[in-house]
BAKETI-481193 format. One record per residue: residue number from 1; residue in one letter; x negated, y, z of N, C-alpha, C, O in turn. Coordinates in Angstrom, 3 decimals. Layout:
residues N
voro / vodo / n.X / n.Y / n.Z / ca.X / ca.Y / ca.Z / c.X / c.Y / c.Z / o.X / o.Y / o.Z
NUM / A / X / Y / Z / X / Y / Z / X / Y / Z / X / Y / Z
...
END
This chain:
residues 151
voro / vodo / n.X / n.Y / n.Z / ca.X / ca.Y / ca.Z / c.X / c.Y / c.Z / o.X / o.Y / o.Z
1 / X / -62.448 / 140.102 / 50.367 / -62.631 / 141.471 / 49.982 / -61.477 / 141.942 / 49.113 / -60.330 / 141.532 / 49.289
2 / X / -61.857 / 142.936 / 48.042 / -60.896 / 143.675 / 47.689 / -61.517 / 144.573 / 46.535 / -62.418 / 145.403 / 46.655
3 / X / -60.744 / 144.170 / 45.260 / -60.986 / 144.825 / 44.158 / -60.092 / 145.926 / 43.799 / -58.934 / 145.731 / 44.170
4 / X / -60.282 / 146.943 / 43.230 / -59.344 / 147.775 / 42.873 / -60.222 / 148.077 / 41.067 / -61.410 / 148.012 / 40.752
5 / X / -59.099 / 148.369 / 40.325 / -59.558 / 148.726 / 38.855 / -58.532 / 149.333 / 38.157 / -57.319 / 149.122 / 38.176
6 / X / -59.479 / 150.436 / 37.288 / -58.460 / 151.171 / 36.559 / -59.476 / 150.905 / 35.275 / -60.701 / 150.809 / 35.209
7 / X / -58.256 / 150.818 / 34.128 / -58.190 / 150.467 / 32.690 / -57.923 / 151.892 / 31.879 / -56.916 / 152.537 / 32.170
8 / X / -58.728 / 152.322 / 30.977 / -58.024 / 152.878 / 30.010 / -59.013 / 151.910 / 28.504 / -60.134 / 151.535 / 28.162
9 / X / -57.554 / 151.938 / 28.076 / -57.817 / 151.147 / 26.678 / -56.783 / 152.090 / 25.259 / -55.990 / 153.009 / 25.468
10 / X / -57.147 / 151.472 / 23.861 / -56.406 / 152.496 / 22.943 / -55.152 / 152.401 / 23.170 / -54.430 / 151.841 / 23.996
11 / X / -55.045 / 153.002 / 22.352 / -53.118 / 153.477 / 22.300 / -52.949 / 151.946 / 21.531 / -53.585 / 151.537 / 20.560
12 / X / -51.832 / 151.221 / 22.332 / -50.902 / 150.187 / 21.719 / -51.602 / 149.364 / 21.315 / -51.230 / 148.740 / 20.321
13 / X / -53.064 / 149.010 / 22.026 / -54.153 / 148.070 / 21.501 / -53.750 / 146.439 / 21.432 / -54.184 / 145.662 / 20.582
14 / X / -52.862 / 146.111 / 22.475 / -51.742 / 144.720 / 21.319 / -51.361 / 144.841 / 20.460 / -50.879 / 143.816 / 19.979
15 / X / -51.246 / 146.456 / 19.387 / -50.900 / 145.828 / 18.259 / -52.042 / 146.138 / 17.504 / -51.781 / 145.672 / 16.395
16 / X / -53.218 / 146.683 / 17.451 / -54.575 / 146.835 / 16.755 / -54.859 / 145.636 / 16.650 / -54.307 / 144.824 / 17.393
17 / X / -56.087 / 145.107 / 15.399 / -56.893 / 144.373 / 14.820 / -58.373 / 144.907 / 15.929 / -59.132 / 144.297 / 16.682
18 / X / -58.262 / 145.959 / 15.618 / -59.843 / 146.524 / 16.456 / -59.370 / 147.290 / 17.779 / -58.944 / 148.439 / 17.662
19 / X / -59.430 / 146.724 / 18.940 / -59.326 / 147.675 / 20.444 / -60.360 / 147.940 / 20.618 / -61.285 / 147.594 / 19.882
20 / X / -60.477 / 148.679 / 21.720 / -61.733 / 149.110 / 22.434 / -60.877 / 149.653 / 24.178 / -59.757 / 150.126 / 24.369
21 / X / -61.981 / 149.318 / 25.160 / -61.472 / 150.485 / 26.057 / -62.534 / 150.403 / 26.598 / -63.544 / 149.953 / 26.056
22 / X / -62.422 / 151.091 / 28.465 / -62.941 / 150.929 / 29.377 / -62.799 / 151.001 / 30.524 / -61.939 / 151.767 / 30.959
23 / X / -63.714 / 150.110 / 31.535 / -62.996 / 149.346 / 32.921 / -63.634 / 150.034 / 33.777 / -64.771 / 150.293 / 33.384
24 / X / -63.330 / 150.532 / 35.007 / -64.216 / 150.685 / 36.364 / -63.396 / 150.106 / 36.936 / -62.236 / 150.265 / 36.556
25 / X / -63.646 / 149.292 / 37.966 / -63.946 / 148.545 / 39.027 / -64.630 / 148.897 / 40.691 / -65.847 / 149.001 / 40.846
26 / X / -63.934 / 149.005 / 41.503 / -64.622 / 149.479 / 42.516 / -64.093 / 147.780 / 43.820 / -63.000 / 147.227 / 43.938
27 / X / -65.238 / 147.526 / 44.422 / -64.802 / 146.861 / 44.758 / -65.541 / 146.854 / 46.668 / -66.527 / 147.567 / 46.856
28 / X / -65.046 / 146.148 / 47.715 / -65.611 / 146.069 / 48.483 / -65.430 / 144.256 / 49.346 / -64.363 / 143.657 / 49.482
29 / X / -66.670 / 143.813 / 49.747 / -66.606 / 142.631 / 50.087 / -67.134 / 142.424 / 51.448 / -67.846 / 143.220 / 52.060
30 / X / -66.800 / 141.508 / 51.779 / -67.464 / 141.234 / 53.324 / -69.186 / 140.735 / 53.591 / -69.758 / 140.113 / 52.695
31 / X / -69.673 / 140.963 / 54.465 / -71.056 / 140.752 / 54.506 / -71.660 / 139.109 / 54.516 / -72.784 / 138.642 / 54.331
32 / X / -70.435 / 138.550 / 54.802 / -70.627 / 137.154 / 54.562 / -71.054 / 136.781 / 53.331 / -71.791 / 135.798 / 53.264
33 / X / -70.726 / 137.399 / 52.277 / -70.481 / 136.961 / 50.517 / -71.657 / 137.920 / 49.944 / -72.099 / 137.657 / 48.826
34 / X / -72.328 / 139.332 / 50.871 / -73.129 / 140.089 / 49.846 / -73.880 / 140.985 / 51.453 / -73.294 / 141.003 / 52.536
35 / X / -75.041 / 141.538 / 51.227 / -75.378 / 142.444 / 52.077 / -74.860 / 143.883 / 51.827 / -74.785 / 144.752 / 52.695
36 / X / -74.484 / 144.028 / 50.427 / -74.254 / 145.288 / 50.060 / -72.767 / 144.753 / 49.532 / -72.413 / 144.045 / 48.590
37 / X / -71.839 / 145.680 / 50.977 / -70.353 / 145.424 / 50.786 / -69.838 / 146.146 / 49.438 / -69.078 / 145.599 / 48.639
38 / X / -70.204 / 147.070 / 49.336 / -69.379 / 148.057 / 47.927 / -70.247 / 147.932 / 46.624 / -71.466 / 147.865 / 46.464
39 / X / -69.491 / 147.926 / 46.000 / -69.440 / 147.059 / 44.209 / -68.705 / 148.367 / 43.247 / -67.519 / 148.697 / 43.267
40 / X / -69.671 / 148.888 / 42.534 / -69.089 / 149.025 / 41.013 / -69.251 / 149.109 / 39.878 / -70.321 / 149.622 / 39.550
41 / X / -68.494 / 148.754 / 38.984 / -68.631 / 148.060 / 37.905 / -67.828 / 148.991 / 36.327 / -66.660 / 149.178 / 35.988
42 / X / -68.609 / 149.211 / 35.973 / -68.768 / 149.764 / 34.720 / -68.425 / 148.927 / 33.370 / -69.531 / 148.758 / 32.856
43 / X / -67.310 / 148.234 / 32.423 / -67.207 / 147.291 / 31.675 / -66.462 / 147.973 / 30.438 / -65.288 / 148.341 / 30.431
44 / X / -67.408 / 148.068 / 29.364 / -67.212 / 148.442 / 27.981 / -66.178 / 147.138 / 27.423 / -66.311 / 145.946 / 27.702
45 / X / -65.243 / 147.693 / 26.655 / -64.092 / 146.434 / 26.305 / -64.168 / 146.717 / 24.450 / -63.493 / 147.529 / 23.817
46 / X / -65.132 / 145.828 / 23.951 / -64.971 / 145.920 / 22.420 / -63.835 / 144.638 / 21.662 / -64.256 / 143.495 / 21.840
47 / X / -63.025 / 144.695 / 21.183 / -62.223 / 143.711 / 20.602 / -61.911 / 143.411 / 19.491 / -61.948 / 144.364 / 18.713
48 / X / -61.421 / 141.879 / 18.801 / -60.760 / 142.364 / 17.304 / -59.726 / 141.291 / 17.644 / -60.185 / 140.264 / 18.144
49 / X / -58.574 / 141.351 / 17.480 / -57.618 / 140.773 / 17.185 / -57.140 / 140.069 / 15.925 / -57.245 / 140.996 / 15.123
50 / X / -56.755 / 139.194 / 15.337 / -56.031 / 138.749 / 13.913 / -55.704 / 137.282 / 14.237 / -56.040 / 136.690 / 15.263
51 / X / -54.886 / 136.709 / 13.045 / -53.577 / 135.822 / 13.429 / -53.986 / 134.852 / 14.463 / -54.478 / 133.744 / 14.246
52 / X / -53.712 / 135.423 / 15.693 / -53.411 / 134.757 / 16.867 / -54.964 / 134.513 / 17.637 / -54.982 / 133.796 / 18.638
53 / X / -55.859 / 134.942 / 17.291 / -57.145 / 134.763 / 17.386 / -57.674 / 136.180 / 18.281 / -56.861 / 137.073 / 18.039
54 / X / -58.685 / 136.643 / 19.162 / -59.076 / 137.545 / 19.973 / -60.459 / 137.275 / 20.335 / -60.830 / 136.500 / 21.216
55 / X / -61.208 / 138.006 / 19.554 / -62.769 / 138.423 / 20.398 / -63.251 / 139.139 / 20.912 / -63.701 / 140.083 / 20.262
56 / X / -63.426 / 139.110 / 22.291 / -63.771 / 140.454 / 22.773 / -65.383 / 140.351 / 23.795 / -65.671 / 139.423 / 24.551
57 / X / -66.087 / 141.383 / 23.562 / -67.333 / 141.775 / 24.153 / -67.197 / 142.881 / 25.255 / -66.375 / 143.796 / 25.213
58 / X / -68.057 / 142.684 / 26.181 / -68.232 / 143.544 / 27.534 / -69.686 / 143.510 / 27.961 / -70.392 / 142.599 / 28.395
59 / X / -69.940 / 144.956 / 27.668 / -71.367 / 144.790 / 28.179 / -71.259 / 145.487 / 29.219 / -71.042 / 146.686 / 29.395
60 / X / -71.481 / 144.377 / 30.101 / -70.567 / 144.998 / 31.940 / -72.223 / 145.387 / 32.443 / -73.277 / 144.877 / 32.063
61 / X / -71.934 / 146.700 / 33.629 / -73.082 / 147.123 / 34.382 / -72.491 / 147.356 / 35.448 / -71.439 / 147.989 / 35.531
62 / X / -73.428 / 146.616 / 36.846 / -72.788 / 146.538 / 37.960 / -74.000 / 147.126 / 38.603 / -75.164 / 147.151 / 38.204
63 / X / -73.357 / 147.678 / 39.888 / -73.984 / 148.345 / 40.616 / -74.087 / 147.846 / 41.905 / -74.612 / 146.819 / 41.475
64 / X / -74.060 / 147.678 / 42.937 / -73.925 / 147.049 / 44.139 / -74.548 / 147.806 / 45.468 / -75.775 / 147.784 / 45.366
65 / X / -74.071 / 148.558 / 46.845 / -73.917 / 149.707 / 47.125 / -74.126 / 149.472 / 48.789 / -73.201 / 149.816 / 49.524
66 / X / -75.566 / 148.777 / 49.480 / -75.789 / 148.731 / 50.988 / -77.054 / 149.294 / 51.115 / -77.706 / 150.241 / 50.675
67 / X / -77.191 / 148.023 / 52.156 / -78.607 / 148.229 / 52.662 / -79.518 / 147.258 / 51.583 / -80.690 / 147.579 / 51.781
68 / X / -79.473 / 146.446 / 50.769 / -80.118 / 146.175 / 49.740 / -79.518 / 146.559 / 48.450 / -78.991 / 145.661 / 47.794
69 / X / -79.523 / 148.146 / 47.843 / -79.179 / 148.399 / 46.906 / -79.320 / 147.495 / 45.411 / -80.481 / 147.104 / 45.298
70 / X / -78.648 / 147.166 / 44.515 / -78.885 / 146.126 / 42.886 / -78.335 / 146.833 / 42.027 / -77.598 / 147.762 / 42.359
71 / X / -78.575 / 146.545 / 40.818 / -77.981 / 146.462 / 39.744 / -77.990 / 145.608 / 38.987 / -78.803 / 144.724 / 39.257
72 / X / -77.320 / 145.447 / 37.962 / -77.575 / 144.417 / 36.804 / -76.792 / 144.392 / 35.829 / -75.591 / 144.309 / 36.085
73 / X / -77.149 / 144.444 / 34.687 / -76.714 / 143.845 / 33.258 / -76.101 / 142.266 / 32.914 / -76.790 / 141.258 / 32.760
74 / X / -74.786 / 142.348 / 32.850 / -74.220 / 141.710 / 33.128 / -72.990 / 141.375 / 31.514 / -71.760 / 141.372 / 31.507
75 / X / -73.664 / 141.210 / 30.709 / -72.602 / 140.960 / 29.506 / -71.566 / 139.806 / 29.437 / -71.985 / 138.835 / 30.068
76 / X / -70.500 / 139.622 / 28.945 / -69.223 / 138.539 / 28.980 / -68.731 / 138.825 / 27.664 / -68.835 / 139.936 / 27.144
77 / X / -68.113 / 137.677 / 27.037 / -67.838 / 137.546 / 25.783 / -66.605 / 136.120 / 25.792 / -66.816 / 135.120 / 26.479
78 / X / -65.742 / 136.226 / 25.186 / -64.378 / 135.934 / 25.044 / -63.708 / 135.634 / 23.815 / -63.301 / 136.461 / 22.998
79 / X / -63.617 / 134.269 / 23.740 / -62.632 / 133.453 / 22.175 / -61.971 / 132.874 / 22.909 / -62.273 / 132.081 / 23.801
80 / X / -60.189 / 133.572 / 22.269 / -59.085 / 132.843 / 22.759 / -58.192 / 132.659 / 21.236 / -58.428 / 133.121 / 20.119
81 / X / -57.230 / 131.897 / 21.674 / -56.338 / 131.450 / 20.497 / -54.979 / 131.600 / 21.411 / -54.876 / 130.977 / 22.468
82 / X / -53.717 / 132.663 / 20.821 / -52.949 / 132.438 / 21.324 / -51.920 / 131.405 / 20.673 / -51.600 / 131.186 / 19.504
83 / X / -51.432 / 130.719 / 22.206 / -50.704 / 129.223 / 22.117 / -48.967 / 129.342 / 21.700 / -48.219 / 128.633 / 21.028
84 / X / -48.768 / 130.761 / 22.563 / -47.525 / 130.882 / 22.492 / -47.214 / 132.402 / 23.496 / -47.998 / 132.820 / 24.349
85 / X / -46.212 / 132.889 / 23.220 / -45.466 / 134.612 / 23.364 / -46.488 / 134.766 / 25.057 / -46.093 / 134.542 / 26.201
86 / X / -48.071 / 135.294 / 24.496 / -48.483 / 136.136 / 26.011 / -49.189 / 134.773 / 26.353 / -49.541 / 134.861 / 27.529
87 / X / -49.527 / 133.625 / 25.868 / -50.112 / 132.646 / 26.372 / -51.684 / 131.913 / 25.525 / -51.862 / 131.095 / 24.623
88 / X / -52.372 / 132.552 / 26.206 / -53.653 / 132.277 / 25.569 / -54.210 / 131.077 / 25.818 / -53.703 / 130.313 / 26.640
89 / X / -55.307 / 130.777 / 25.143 / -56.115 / 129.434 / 25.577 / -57.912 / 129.990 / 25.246 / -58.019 / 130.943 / 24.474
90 / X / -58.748 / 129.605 / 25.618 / -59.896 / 130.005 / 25.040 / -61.359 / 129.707 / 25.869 / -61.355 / 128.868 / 26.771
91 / X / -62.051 / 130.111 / 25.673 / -63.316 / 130.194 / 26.282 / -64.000 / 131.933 / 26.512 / -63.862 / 132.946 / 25.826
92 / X / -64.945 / 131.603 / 28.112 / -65.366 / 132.554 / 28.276 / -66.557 / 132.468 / 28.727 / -66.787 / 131.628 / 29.597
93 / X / -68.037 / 133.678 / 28.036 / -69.406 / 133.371 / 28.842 / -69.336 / 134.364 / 29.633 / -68.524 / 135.266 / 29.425
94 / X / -70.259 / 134.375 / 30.789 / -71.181 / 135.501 / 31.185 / -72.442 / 134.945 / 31.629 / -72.921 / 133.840 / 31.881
95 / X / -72.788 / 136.182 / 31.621 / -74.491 / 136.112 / 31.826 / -74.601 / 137.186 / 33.174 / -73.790 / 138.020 / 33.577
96 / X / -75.864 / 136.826 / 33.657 / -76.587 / 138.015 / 34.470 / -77.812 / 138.349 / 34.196 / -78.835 / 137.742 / 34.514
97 / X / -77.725 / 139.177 / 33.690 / -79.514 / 139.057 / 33.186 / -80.203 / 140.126 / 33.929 / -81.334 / 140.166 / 33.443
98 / X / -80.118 / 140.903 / 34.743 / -80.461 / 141.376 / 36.010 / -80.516 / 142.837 / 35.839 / -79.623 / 143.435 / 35.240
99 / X / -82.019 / 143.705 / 36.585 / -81.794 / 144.880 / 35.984 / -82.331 / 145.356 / 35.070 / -83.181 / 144.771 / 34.398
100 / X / -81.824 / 146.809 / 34.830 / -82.501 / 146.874 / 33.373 / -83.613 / 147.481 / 33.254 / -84.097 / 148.415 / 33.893
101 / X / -84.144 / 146.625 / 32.017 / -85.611 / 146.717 / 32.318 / -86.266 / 146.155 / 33.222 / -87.321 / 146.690 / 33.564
102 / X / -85.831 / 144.903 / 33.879 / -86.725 / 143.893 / 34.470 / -86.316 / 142.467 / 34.678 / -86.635 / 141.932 / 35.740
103 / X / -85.718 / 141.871 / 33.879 / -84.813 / 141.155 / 33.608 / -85.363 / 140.139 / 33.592 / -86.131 / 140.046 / 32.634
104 / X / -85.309 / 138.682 / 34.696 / -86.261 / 137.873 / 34.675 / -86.787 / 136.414 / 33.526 / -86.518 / 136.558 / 32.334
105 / X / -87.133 / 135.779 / 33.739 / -87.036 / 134.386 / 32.680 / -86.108 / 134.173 / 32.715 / -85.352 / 134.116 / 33.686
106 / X / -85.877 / 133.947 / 31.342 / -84.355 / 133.095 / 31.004 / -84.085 / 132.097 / 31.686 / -83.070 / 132.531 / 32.230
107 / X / -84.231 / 130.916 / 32.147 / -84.752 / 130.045 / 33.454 / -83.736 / 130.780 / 34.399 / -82.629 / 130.311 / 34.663
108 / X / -84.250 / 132.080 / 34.930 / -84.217 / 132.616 / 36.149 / -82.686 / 133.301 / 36.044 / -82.117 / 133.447 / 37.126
109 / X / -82.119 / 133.642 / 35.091 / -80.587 / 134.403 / 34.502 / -79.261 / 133.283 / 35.044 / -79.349 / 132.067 / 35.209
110 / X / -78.439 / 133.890 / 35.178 / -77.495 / 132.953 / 35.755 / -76.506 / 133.075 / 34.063 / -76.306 / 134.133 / 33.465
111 / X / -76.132 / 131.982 / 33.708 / -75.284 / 131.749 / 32.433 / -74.370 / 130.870 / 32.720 / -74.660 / 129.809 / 33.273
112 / X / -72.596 / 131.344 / 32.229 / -72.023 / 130.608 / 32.412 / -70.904 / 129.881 / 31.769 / -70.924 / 130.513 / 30.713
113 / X / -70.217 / 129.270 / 31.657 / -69.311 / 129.006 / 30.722 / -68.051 / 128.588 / 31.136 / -68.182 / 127.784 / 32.059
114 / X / -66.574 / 128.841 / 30.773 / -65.153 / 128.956 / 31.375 / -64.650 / 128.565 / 29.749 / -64.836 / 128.973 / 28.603
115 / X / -63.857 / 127.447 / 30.504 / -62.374 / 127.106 / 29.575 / -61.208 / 127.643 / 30.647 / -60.924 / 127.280 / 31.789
116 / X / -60.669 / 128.652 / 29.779 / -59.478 / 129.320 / 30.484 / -58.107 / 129.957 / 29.973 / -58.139 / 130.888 / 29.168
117 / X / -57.052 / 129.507 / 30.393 / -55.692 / 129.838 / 29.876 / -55.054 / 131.364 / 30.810 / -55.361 / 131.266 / 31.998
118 / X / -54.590 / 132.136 / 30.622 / -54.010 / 133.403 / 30.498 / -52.613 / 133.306 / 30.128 / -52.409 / 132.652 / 29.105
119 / X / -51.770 / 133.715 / 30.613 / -50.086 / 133.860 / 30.722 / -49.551 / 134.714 / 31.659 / -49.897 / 134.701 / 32.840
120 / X / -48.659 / 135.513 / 31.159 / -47.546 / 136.593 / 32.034 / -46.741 / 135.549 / 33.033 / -46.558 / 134.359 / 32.777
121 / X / -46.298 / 136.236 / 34.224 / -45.381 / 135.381 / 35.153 / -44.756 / 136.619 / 35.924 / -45.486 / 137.373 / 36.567
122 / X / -43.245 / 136.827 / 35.832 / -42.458 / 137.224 / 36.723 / -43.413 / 138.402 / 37.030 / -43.696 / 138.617 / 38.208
123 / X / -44.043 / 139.353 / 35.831 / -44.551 / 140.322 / 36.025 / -45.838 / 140.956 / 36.328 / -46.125 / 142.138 / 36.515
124 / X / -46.792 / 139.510 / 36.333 / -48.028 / 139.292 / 36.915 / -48.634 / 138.466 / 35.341 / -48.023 / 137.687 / 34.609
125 / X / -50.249 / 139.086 / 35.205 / -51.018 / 138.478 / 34.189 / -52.060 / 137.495 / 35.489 / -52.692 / 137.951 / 36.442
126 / X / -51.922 / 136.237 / 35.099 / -52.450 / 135.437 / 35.210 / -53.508 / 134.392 / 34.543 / -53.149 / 133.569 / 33.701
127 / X / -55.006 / 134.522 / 35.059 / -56.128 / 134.428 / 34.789 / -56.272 / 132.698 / 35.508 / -56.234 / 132.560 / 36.731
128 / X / -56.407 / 131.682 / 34.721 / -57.009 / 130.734 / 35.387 / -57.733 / 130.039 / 34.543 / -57.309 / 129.876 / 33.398
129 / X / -58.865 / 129.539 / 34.913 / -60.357 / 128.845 / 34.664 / -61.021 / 128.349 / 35.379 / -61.108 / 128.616 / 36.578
130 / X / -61.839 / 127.233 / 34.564 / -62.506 / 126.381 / 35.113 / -64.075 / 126.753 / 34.609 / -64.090 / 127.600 / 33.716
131 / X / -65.210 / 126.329 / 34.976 / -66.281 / 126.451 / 34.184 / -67.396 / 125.991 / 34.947 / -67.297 / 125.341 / 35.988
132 / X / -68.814 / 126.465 / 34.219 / -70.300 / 125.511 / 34.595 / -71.253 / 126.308 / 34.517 / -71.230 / 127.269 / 33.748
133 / X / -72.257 / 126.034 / 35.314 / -73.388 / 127.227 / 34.858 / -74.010 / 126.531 / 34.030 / -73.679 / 125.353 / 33.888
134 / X / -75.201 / 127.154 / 33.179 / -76.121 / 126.536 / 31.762 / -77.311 / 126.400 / 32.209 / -78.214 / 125.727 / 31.714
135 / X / -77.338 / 127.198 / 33.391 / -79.313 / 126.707 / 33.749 / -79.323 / 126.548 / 35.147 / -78.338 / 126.684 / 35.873
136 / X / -80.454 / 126.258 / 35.503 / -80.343 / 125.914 / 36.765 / -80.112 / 127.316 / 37.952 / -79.597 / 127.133 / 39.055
137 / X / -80.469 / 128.319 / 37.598 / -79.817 / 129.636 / 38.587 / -78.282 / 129.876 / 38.356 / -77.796 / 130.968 / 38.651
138 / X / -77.627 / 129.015 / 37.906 / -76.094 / 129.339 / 37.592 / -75.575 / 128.562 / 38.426 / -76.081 / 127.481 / 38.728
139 / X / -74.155 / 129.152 / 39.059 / -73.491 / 128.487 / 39.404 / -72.980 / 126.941 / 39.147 / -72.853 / 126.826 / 37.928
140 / X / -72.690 / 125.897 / 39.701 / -72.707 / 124.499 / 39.315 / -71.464 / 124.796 / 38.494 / -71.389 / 125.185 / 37.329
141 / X / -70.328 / 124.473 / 39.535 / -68.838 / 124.003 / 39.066 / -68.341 / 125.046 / 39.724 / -68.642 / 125.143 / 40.914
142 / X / -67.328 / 126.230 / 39.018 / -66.660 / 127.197 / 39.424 / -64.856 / 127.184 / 38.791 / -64.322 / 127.153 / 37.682
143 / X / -64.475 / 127.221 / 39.976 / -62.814 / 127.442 / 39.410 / -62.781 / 129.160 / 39.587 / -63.535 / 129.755 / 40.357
144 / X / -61.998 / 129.671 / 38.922 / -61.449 / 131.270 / 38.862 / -59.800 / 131.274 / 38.634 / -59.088 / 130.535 / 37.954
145 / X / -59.492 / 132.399 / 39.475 / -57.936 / 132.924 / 39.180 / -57.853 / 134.616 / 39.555 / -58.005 / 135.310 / 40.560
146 / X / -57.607 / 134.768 / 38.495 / -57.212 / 136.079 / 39.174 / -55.669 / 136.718 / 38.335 / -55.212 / 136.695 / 37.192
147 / X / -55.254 / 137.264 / 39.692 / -53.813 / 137.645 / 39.392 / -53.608 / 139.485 / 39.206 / -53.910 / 140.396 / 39.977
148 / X / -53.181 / 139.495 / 38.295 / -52.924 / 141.041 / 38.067 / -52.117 / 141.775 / 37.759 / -51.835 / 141.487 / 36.596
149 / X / -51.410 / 142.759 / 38.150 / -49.916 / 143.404 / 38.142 / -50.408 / 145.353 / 37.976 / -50.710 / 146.081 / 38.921
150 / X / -50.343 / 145.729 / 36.585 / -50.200 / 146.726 / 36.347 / -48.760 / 147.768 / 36.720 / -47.562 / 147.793 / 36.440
151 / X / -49.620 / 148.459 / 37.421 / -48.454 / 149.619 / 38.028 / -48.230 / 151.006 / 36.992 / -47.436 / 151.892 / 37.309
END
């Protein structure tokens, strides 16, 4: 499939202590991976920055757009330490906790957890991680990459 996303975040928020922005996401996937090909995604970006350290919260809301319409509440949360110029190291959760206002047993929530490094390349931000789900509706063992080039 195929993601497309537009960012607005503060003015010069690499050099703020406190960022904030926000994400939409529109995405479309093949019927193999979802019944409902079109995806979008709504992601609040709260942050604080200080010496070399970054926390940031997303209380992401996704939408999901076929013949079996979803939604879900979907929060992610983020501690990195940068290693060196644009090169992070850190950890990342998410959760699914479904929709809102019907959000099943904790049991039933998919939770997950990522050790993941972040670095610029020849013009491209590069996302790679490893991680585990926490309960048994989570994913087992998941690798992630995602590559990204602001125009």
């Amino acid at each position: 499939g195929i993601k497309l996303r537009h960012l607005f975040v503060s003015p010069h928020a690499e050099q703020r202590t406190f960022f904030y922005g926000l994400n939409f996401e529109w995405s479309y996937v093949t019927p193999s991976f979802s019944p409902n090909p079109v995806g979008l995604e709504v992601r609040p970006i709260l942050g604080v920055r200080d010496r070399g350290w970054e926390f940031i919260v997303n209380p992401i809301y996704d939408v999901e757009i076929g013949p079996q319409p979803t939604s879900s509440f979907a929060p992610a949360a983020r501690l990195a330490h940068e290693i060196a110029d644009d090169t992070w190291i850190g950890v990342e959760y998410y959760t699914d906790l479904g929709p809102l206002g019907d959000f099943p047993t904790p049991n039933d929530r998919q939770h997950n957890l990522f050790g993941v490094v972040d670095f610029k390349w020849a013009g491209f931000d590069i996302d790679l991680g490893a991680g585990f789900g926490l309960t048994g509706s989570s994913d087992g063992v998941v690798a992630k990459t995602i590559i990204g080039h602001a125009f």
